[in-house]
N, C-alpha and C positions, 0 to 999 in steps of 0.2 A: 642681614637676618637669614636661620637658614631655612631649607625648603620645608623644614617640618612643623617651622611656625607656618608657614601659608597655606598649610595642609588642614591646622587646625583652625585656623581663621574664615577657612572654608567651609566645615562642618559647623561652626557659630551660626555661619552665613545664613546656613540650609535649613538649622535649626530652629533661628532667630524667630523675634515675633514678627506677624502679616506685615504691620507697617514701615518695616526694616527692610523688608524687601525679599525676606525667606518667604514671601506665599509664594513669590513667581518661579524659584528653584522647584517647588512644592507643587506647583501646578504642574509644569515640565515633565518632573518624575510619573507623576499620577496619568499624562498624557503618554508617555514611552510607552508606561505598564500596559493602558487599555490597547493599544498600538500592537501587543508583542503578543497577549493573548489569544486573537485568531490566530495567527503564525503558528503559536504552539499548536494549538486544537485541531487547525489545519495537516501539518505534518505529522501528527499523532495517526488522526484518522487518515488521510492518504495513504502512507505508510501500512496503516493495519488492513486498509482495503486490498494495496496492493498484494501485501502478502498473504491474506485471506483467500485473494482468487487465483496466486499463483500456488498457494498449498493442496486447494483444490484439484487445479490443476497437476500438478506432479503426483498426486497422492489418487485421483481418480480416474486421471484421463491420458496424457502422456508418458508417466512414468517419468525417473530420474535421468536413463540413460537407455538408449534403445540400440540394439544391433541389428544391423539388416544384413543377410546372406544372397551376396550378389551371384553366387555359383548355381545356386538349388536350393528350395526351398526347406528339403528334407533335410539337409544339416543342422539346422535351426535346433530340433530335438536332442542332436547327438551330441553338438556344443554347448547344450544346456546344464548340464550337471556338472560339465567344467566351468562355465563361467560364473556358475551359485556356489561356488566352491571359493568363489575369490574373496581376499580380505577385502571386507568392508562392504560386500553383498548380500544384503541383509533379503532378497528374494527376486527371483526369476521365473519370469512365464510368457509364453507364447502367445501374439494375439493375430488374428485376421482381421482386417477391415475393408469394408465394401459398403457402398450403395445400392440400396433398394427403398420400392416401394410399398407400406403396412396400410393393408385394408383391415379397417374396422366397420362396427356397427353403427356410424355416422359418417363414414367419408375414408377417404385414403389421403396420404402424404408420404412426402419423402423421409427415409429414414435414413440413420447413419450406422451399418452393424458392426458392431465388436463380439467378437465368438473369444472367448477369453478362459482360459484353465479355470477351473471351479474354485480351485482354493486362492486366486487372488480377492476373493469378494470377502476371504477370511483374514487378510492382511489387516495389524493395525490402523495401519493411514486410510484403507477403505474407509474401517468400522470407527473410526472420528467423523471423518466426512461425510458418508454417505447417509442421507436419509429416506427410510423407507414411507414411503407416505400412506400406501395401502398393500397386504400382501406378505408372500414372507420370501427374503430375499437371499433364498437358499436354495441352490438348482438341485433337484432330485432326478430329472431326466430331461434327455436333449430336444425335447419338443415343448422344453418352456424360454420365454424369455420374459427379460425386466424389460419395462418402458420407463423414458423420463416420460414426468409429468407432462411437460405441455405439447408433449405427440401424444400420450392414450387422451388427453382432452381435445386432442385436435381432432382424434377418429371417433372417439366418446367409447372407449374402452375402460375397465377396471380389472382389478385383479380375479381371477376368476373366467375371466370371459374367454372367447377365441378369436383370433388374429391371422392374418394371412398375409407373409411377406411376396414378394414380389421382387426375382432378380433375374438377371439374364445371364444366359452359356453362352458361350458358343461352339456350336456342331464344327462336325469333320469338317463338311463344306464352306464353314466361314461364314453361315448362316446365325444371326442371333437368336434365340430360342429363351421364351418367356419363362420360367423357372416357380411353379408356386408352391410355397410352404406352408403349412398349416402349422400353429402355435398355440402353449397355451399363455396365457400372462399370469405369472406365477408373483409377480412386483410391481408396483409401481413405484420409481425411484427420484429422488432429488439428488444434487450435487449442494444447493444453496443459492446457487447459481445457474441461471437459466441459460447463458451462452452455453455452459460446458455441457450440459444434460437435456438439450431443447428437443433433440433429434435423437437421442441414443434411443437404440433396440439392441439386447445386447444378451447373447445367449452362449453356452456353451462353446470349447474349443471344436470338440467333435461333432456338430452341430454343424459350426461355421466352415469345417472342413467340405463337409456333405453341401452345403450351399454354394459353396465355392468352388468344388470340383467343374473343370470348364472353364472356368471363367477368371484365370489366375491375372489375365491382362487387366479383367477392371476391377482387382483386389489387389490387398498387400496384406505382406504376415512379417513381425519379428519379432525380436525378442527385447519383453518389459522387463526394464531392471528396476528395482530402489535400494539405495544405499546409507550408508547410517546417518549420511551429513549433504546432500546434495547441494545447499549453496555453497558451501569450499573445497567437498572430494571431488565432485563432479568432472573438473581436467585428470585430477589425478586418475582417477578409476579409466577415462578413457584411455588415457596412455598404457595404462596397465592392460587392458581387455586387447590394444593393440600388440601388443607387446605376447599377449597369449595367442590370440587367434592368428595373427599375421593377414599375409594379403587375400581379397576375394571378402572381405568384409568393409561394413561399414558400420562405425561407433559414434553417437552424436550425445551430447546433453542436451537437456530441456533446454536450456537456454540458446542453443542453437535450432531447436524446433520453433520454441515461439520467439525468434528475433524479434519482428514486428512488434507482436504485440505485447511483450512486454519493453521496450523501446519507447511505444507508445505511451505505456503507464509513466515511466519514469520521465519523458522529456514533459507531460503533464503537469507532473509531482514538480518539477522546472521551473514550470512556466506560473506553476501557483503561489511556489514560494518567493519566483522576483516579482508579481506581481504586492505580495506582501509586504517585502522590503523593501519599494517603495513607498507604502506606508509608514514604515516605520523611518523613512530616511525624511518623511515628512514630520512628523511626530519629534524628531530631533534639531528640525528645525526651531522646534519652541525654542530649544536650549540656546538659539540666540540669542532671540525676544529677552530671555532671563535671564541672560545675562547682563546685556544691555539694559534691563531696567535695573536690575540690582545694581550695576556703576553708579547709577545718577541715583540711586537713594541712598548709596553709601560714598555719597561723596566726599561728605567731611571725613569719613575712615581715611579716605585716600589719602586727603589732604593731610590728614594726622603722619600717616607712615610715611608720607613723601619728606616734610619736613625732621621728621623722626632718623631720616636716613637711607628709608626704601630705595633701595634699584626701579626702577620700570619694568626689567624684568621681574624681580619677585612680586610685586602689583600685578604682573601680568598672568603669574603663575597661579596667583591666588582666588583669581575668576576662572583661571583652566582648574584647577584643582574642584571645585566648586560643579562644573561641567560636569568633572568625574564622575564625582562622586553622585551629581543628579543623572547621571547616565547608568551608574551601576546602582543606583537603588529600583531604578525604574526596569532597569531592564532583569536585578531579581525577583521583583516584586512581580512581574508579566509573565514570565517565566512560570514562574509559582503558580499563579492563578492559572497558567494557560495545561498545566503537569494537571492541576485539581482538577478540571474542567475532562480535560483528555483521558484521565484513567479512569474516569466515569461515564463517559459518553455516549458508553450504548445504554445504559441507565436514563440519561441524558432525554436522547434518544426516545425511549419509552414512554418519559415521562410526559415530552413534548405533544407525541401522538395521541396519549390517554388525553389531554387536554384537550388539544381538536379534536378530536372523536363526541367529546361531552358537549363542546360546545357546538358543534356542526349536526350531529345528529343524535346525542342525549347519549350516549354512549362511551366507554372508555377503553374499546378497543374493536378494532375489525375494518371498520370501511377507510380511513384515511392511512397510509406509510409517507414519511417522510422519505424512506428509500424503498425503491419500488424494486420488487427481489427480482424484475427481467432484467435488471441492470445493475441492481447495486447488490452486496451483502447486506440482509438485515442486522445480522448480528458480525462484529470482526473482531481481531485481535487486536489487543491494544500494544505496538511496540514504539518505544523510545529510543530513537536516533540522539542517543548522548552527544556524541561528536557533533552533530548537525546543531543539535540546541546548544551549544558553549560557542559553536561557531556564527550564531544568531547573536546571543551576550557579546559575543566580543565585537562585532562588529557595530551594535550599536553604542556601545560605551567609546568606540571609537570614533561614530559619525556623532556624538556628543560631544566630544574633545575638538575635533574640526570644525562645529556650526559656533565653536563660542572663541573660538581661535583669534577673530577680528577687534567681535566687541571688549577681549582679555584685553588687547595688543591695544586699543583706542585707549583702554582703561590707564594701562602700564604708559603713557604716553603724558595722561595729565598733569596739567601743572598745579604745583598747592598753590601759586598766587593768582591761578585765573580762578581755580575753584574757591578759593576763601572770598574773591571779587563776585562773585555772579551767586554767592552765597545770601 
């Protein structure tokens, strides 16, 4: 007989009525699907998390590609119009950063300052991400600065009001000397994201230069790039930026700035998804079970093709085949549902919160987040790892083919005269 009669004797199988022994294929499949759904949902939103905060990040706080000038600081400017010059540098600007302290009208705390060219707050990838929460986020003179939110809430600041930094020189003598500035808060700003914008003070270039004169040992200045494509130019552009500047500099990607922590995100994203697929390696286990049970209800089948002529092995093929096909219904069926679930999820999301809200305190939105914006994104992008999901299908259609491997192989083994006897 050949393999594409077992193929279709299979799909009978799966098809058949409950007491045939198609409920328990039917079960199996329905078990994969639910199985494979978080998987999906899981990877969707990780995925979108991930890249929500690392967009953030490159887009408001690191930059694509940063060059530091190990000779002098004042080169930094002269190489600038050459290096925004280069294919694929879509903008270049200078930044300072240092530590100080920002008194306000409730308290002081530590601040993190970026003294930054005026027109990168005019950049597209800013003006995506950046949210203005009170204020207007447009520097007209060097004695304003933006706050993130949860430092003017830590000093009880608003836009409008005055501020005073706190930073140190140091003198001839090597004496440290307290430094204070008065400001005004022209912004109050978000990233989305409270790691990246918890501490920012962040004021003009020529601003930051005046606060930083003296004290260039507890500052650093260089130069922010972004480029058209940062997750695949990014080597390219540094080779090239090497390549123009030569020795006495130094050229790095974001991704060499935040090793760590993006490292961290993805060996996460890792450890989420073997934990998953361990579920679903459980979930394919049914497809023993159902197999095994569908043998012994179709055991007069057997007996019929064994005396018909059947091989063992095509007996045997025709419970794998069976496998298959309960592994690939299951696992497009989960898939599916898990794609539906996932491009809707911050919907999802909403909807969940409006519900607790109504029923916790009468209300359908404000006091409860499912994700709390000091640590999560409330809102993310939704992207689909293709690759990742085919490679989820394939491998359960494959631990479905393996968990029924035995009770196929027992099947392919039977004899029509014991099974016509214990008939």
């Amino acid at each position: 007989m050949s393999g594409h009669a077992g193929f279709f004797i299979a799909i009978r199988y799966l098809l058949g009525r409950a007491k045939e022994g198609g409920r328990y294929l039917r079960g199996a499949a329905t078990g994969i699907a639910v199985s494979l759904v978080p998987i999906i949902v899981t990877l969707i939103v990780a995925d979108g998390m991930i890249r929500g905060i690392t967009d953030r990040y490159l887009e408001l706080g690191t930059g694509h590609v940063q060059v530091y000038d190990f000779a002098g600081d004042e080169s930094l400017e002269e190489i600038k119009g050459a290096v925004a010059a280069q294919e694929g540098v879509r903008g270049a600007w200078i930044e300072w950063q240092g530590m100080g302290v920002l008194v306000g009208g409730k308290g002081k705390a530590g601040a993190s300052i970026r003294a930054v060219e005026r027109d990168f707050w005019e950049d597209e990838g800013v003006s995506a991400f950046l949210e203005v929460v009170s204020g207007d986020a447009r520097f007209e003179a060097d004695n304003e600065v933006f706050l993130g939110e949860a430092l003017a809430e830590s000093i009880g600041v608003k836009a409008g009001d005055m501020a005073r930094l706190m930073t140190v020189r140091i003198a001839d003598d090597g004496r440290s000397v307290p430094r204070m500035t008065p400001f005004v808060v022209k912004a109050v700003v978000s990233a989305g994201y409270r790691e990246i914008d918890a501490l920012w003070c962040i004021t003009t270039y020529d601003a930051g230069k005046r606060i930083f004169a003296g004290s260039e040992s507890a500052s650093n200045s260089f130069l922010m790039l972004k480029i058209n494509d940062p997750y695949k130019d990014a080597d390219s552009s540094v080779r090239s930026l090497y390549a123009l500047l030569g020795a006495g500099y130094g050229v790095y990607t974001w991704k060499e700035m935040q090793l760590a922590q993006y490292s961290s995100y993805e060996s996460t994203r890792q450890i989420l998804l073997f934990i998953m697929a361990l579920i679903v390696i459980i979930a394919t286990v049914n497809v023993s079970s159902a197999t095994s049970m569908l043998a012994i209800e179709r055991r007069k089948d057997i007996a019929a093709l064994k005396a018909a002529g059947a091989s063992p092995a095509f007996t045997s093929r025709i419970f794998v085949w069976a496998a298959f096909i309960t592994g690939l219904i299951g696992a497009i069926a989960g898939i599916a549902a898990g794609l539906c679930i996932g491009l809707s999820i911050n919907h999802v999301i909403r909807a969940l919160e409006a519900v607790i809200n109504f029923f916790m305190f009468g209300s359908g939105a404000g006091q409860f987040k499912l994700l709390d914006p000091a640590y999560y994104l409330e809102h993310f992008p939704v992207i689909i790892d293709w690759l990742t999901i085919l490679i989820i299908g394939v491998f359960t259609v494959l631990c479905s083919i393996v968990a029924s491997y035995l009770p196929a192989r027992r099947a392919g083994r039977l004899k029509p005269l014991e099974i016509l006897r214990k008939l």
